[in-house]
N, C-alpha and C positions, 0 to 999 in steps of 0.2 A: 583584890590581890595585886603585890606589885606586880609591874615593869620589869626583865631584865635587858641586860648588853649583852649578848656572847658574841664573842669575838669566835671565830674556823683560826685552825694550827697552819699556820703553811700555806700550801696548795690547796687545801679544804675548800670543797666549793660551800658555799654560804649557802645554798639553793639545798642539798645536798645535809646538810647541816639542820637546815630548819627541820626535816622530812624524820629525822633520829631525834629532835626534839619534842615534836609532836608525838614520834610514837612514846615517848617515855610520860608524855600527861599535859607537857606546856603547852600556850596557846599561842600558835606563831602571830603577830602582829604586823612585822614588816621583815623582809629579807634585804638587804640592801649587798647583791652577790659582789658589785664592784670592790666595794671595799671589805668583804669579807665578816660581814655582821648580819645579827638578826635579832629585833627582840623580838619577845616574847615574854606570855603573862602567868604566871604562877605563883604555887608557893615556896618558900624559902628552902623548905627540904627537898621539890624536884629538882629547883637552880642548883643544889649542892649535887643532886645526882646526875645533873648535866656537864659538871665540872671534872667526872668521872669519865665523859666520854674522848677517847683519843683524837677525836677533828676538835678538840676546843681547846684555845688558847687560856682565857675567862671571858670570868661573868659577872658583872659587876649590875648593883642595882639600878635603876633608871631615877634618876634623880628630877623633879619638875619645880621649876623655878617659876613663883608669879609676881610680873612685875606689875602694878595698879597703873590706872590711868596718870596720862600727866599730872593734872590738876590733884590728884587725890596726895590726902594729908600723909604724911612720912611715921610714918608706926613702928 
């Protein structure tokens, strides 16, 4: 399952935020309360019903970028 970003509305605590994500099915992964994010792991229809929640700004997918070793050939 992917990754998402959600972003807390405001004053939203992130902390606070992940606890309403969890009870709706996602799986919290990280809170990061300073700057008001959290992912979390689910599927595309719970992210959309997280997008529904009033502490959420969005939620954008988590995107994973690989870069290979130095030495390795340019593909």
């Amino acid at each position: 399952m992917p990754n998402w970003i959600v972003t807390a509305e405001g004053d939203s605590s992130a902390t606070d935020l992940a606890r309403q994500l969890q009870a709706i099915g996602l799986t919290v992964v990280r809170v990061l309360d300073v700057i008001g994010v959290v992912e979390v792991q689910g599927s595309e229809p719970l992210a959309r019903q997280a997008e529904a929640l009033a502490t959420v700004a969005s939620v954008e997918k988590s995107l994973t970028y690989d870069i290979g070793p130095p030495d390795a050939k340019i593909s």
